[in-house]
C-alpha positions as CSV (number, residue, x, y, z in Angstrom):
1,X,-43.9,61.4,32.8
2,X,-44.7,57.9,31.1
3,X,-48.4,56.6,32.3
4,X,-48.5,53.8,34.4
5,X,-50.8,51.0,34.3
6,X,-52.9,51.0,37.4
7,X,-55.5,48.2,36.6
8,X,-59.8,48.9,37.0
9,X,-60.9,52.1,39.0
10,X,-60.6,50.9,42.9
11,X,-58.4,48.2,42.3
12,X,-55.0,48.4,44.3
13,X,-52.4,49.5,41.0
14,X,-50.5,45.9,40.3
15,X,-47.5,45.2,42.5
16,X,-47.7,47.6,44.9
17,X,-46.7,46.9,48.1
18,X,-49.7,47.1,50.8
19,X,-49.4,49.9,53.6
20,X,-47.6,48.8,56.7
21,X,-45.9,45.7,55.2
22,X,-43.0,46.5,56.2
23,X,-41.2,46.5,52.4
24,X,-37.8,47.6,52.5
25,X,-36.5,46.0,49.2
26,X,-38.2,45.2,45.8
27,X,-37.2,41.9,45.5
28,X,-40.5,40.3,46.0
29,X,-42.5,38.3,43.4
30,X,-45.0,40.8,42.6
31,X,-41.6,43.0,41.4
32,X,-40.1,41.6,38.8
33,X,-38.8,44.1,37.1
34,X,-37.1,45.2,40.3
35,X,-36.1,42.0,41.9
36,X,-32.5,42.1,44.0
37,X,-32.2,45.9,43.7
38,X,-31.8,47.4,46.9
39,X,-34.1,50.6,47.9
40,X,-31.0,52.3,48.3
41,X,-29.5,51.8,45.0
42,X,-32.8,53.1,43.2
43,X,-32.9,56.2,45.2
44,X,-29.3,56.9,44.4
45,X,-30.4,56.2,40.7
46,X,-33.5,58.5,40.6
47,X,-34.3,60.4,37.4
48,X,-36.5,63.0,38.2
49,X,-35.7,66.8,37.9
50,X,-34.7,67.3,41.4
51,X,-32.4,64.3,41.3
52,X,-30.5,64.5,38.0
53,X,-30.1,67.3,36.2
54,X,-31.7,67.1,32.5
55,X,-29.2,68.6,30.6
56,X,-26.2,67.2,31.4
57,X,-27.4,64.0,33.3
58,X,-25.3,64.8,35.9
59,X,-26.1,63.8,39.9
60,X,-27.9,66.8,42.0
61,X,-28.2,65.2,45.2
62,X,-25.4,63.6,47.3
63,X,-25.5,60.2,49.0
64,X,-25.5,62.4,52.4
65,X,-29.0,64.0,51.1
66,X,-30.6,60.7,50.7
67,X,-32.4,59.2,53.9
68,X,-30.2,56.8,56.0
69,X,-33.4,54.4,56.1
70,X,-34.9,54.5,52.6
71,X,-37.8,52.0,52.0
72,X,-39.6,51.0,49.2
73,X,-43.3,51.7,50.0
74,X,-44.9,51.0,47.3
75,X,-44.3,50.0,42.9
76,X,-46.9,50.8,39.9
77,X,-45.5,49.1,37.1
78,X,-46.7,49.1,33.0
79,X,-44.5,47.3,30.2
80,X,-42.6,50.4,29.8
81,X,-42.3,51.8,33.1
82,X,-41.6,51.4,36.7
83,X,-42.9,53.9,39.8
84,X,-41.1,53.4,42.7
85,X,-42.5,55.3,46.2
86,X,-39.8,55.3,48.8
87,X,-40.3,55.9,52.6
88,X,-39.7,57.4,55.1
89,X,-40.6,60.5,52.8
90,X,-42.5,59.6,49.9
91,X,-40.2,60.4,47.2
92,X,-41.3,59.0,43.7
93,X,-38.9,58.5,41.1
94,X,-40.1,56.6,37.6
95,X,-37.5,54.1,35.5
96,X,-37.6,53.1,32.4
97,X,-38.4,49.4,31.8
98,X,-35.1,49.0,29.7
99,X,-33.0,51.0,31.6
100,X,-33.7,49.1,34.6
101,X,-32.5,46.1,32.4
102,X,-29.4,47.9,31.2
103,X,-28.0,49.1,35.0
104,X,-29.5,47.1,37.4
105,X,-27.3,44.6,38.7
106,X,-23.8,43.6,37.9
107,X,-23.0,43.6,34.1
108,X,-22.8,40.3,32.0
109,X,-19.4,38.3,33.3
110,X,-18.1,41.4,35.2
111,X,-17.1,43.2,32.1
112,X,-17.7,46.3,33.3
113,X,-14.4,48.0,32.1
114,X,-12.9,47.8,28.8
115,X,-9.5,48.7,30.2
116,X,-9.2,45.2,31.4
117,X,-7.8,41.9,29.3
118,X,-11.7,40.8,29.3
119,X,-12.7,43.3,26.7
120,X,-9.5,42.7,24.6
121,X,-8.6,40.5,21.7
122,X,-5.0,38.8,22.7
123,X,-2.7,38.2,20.2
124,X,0.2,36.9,18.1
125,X,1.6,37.2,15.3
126,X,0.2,34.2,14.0
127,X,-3.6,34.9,15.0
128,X,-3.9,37.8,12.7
129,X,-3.2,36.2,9.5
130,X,-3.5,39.1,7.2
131,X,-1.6,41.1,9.9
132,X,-2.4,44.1,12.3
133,X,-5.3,45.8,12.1
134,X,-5.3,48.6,9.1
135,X,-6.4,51.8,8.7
136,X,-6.3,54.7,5.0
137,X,-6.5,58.1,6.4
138,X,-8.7,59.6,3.4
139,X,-11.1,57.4,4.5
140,X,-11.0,57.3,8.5
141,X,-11.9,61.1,7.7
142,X,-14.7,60.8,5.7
143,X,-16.5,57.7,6.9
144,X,-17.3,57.5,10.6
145,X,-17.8,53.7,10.5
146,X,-13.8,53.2,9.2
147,X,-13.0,55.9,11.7
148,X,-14.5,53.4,14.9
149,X,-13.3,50.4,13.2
150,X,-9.7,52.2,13.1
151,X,-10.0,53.4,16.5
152,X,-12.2,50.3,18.2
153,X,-8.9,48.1,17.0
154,X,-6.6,49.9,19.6
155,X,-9.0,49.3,22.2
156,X,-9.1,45.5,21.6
157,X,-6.0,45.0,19.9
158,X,-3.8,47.8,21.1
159,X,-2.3,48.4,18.0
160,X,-3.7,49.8,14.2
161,X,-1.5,50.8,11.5
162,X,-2.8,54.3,9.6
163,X,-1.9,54.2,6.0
164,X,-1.8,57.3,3.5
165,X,-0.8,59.7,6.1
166,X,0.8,62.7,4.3
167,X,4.6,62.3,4.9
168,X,4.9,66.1,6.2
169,X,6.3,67.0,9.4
170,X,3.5,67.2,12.3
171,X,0.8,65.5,9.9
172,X,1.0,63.4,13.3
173,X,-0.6,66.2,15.4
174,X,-3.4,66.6,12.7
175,X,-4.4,62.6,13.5
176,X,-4.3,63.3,16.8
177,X,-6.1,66.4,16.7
178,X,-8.6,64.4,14.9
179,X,-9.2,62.0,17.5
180,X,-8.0,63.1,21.1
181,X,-5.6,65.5,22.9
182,X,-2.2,65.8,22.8
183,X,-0.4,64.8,25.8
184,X,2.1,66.8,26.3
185,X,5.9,65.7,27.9
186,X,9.4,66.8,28.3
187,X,9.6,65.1,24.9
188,X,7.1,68.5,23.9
189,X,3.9,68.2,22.4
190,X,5.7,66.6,19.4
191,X,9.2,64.3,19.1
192,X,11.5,63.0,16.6
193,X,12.9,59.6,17.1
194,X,15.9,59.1,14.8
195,X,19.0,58.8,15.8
196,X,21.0,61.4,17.4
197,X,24.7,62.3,18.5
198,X,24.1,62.2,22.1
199,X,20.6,61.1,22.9
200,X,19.4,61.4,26.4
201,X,17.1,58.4,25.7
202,X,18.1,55.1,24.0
203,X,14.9,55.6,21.5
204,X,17.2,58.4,19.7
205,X,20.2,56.1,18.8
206,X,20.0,53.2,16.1
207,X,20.4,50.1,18.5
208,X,17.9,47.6,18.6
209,X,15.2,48.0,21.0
210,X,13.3,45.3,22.8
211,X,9.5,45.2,23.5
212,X,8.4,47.5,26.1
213,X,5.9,50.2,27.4
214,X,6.6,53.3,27.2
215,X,6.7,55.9,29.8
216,X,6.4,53.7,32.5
217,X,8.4,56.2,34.8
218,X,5.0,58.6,34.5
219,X,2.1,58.7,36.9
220,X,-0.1,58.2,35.2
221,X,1.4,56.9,32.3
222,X,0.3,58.1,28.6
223,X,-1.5,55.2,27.4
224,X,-1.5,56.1,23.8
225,X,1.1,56.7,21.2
226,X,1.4,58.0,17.8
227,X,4.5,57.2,15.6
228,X,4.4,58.4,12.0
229,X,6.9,57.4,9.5
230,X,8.5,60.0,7.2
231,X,11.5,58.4,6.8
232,X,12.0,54.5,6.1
233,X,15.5,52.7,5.7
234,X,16.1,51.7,2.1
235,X,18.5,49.4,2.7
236,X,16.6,47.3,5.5
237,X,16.7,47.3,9.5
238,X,14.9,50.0,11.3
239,X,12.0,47.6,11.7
240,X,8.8,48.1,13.8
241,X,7.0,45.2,15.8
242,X,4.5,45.2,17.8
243,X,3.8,42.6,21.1
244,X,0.7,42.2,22.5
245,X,1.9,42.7,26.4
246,X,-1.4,41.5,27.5
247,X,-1.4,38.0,25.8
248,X,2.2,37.9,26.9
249,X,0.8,38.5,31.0
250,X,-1.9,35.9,30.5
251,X,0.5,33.3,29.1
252,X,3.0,34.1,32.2
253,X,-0.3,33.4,34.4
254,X,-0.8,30.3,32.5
255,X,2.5,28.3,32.3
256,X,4.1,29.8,35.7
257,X,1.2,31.1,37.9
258,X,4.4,31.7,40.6
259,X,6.1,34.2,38.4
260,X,2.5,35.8,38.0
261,X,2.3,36.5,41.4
262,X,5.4,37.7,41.6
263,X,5.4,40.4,39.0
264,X,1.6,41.4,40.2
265,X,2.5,42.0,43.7
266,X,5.9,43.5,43.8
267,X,6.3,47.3,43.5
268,X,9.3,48.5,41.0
269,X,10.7,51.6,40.3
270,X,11.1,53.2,36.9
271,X,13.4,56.1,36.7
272,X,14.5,58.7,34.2
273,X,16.6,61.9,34.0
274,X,17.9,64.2,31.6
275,X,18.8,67.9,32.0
276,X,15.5,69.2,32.1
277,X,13.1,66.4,33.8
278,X,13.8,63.6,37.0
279,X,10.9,60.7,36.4
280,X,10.1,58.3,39.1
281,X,7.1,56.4,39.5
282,X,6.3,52.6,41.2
283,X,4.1,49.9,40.2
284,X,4.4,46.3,39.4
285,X,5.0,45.0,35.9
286,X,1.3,44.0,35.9
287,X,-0.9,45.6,36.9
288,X,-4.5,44.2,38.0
289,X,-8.3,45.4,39.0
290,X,-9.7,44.6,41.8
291,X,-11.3,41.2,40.1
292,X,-8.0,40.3,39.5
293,X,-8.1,40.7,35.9
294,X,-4.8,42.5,33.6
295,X,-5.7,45.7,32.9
296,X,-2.0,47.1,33.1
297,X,1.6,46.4,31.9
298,X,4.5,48.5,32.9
299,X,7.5,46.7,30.6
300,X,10.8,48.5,29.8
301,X,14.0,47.4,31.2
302,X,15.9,50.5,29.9
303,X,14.0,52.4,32.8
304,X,13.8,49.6,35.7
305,X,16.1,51.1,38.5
306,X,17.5,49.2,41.0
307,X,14.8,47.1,42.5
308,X,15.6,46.9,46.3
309,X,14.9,43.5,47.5
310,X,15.8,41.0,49.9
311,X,18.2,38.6,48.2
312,X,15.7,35.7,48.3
313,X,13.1,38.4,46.8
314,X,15.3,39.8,44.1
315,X,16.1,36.1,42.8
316,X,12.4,35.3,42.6
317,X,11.5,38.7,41.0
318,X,14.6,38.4,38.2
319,X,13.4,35.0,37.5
320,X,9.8,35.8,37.5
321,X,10.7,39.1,35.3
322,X,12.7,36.6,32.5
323,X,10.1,34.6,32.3
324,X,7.7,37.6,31.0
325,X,10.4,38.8,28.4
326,X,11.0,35.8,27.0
327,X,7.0,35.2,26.7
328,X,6.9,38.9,24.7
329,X,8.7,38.4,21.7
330,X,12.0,40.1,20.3
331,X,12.3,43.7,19.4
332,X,13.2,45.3,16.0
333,X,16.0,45.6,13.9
334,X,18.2,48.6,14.7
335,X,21.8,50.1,12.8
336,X,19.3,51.6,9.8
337,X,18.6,55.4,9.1
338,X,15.0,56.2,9.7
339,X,12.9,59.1,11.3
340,X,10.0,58.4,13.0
341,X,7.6,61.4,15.0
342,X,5.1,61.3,17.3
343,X,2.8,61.9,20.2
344,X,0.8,60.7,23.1
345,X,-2.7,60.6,23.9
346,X,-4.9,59.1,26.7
347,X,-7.4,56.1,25.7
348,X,-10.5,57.4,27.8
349,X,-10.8,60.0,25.1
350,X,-10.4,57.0,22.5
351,X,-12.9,55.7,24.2
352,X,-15.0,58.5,24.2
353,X,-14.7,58.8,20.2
354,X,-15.8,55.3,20.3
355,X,-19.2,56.0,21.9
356,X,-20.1,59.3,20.5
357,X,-19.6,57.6,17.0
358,X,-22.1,55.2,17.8
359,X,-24.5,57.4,19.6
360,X,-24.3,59.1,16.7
361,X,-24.7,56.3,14.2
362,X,-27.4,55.4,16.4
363,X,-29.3,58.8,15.9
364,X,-28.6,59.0,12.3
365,X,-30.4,55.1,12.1
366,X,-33.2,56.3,14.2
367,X,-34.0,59.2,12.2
368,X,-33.9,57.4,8.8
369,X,-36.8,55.2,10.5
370,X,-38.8,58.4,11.3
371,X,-41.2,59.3,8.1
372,X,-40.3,62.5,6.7
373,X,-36.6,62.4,8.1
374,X,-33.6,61.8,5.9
375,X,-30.6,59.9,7.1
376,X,-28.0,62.2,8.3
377,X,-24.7,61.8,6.9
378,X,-22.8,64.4,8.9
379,X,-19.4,63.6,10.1
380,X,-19.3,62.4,13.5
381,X,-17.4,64.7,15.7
382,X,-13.9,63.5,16.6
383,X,-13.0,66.5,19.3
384,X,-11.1,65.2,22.2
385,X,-10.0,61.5,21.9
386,X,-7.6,58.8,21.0
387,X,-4.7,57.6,18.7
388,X,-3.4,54.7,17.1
389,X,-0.3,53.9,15.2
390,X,0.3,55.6,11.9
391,X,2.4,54.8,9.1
């Protein structure tokens, strides 16, 4: 446990609330490093053994478990540390200076959640001057700092190309496998998309296909994909391009706040069916967090079904729904041979990559600065998370 300060022998320890003052929350001037927290909320957040368990960090105690009146009865305080004493039974729990820094309170802005169009870079074309981000295979696997470049770019851009994949069947799988789980679909684990003689899905034919989401008939939708290239048209057409839906939701907001509304509030269906699957799920085109902020875009109009409206509604909600298209861009070139396959992930294990790179990073920093340690240059594990684009 890290010694507190408690000032010269006899002296009351500094900030500590006096006996019978009736302190129920540390948010008086002799607290600062506790000020606006509730009594409450530190409880909730104790670290001790009994609390939180030390390996995996994990809760111990439910909300029910914690007393309906808890006080703060009392604070010791150093530069590094904090004890709290709670009432009514004299619990103790000790925080960190800097982790009291970190958690308590609301994070900077609101950006809490890097899900949401806060935490993203928007996007056209013409922003990115030498293009998309880019990403060489050879060396995503053997430098963990290219690897969280590659894979930080999908969660602020959405997109990143993957160059110098081998051009083998499944070689997709083996970039998934290197950063997240497969999610698996009626389409399998892993799916061609060239053309076929009589596709189930519009992706399998070589007509042009507009921006859109994919999978928006899913609940919950796969919010990653994986396309791999092994065979281009040499004769042009077969294009990819890429639309960043977000920018395209914050522009709607901007230039027709009405059609906003519109497509943030009404419920739509998607739909699909072939032989072996019937896909239905509900949402609006945008979706938003509780802030209000875009965190969600459900786009395709091959899979809209009939959206069931009053007439007055219907009209708003087709006019509102042009208004987004024509704000995302125009799709590819189709009528070319090429073959395409791919996968789906989930980005909260691309997130997770993310951070255990730079905890890692972190660690490997930490130890260099330690006499008699040498840097680590182990690969950072990749087990469990993410995708991108490859190409």
């Amino acid at each position: 446990m890290t010694s507190l300060a408690r000032g010269p022998a006899g002296a009351e320890p500094p900030g500590r609330a006096r006996p019978g003052d009736g302190t129920r929350e540390p948010d008086g001037a002799g607290h600062p490093a506790l000020r606006g927290l509730p009594a409450v909320w530190l409880r909730a957040n104790c670290p001790c053994a009994d609390c939180q368990d030390p390996g995996s960090g994990q809760r111990l105690v439910a909300v029910t478990d914690l007393p309906a009146d808890v006080t703060v009865a009392g604070v010791l305080a150093s530069d590094t540390a904090v004890e709290v004493i709670f009432g009514p039974d004299g619990h103790r729990a000790v925080f960190a200076a800097g982790w009291l820094t970190r958690y308590g309170g609301p994070g900077p802005d609101g950006r809490d959640d890097d899900r949401t169009e806060d935490a993203k870079c928007l996007w056209a074309a013409a922003d990115l001057g030498g293009g998309i981000p880019q990403g060489w295979w050879p060396r995503y696997l053997a430098d963990p700092e290219h690897r969280s470049a590659c894979l930080s770019a999908v969660l602020t851009h959405g997109v990143v190309v993957l160059h110098e994949v081998p051009c083998e069947p499944g070689a997709v799988l083996a970039v998934a496998r290197s950063l997240g789980y497969v999610r698996e679909t009626n389409y399998g684990r892993l799916f061609d998309v060239r053309a076929e003689p009589a596709a189930a899905n519009l992706a399998f034919t070589r007509l042009p296909i507009a921006p859109h989401t994919d999978n928006p008939y899913r609940d919950p939708v796969p919010t990653i994909q994986l396309l791999h290239c092994l065979h281009a048209a040499a004769d042009g057409g077969g294009d990819s391009t890429f639309t960043d839906g977000f920018r395209a939701a914050a522009g709607l907001r901007r230039r027709h706040p009405e059609a906003f509304t519109c497509l943030t509030t009404t419920p739509v269906t998607f739909a699909y069916a072939d032989a072996t699957a019937v896909l239905r799920a509900t949402g609006p085109m945008i979706g938003l967090d509780p802030r209000g902020r875009i965190r969600q875009i459900r786009f395709n109009g091959r899979s809209l079904a009939p959206v069931r409206l009053p007439a007055a509604q219907a009209r708003e909600f087709y006019a509102a729904y042009r208004a987004f298209a024509e704000g995302g861009g125009s799709g590819g070139r189709g009528n070319a041979r090429r073959h395409l396959q791919g996968c789906y992930a989930d980005l909260d294990g691309l997130a997770s990559t993310v951070a255990v790179l730079a905890r890692d990073q972190a660690g490997r920093a930490g130890q260099a600065g330690q006499p008699g340690h040498v840097g680590q240059t182990d690969q950072a594990r990749g087990d469990g998370q993410a995708g991108q684009a490859g190409s």
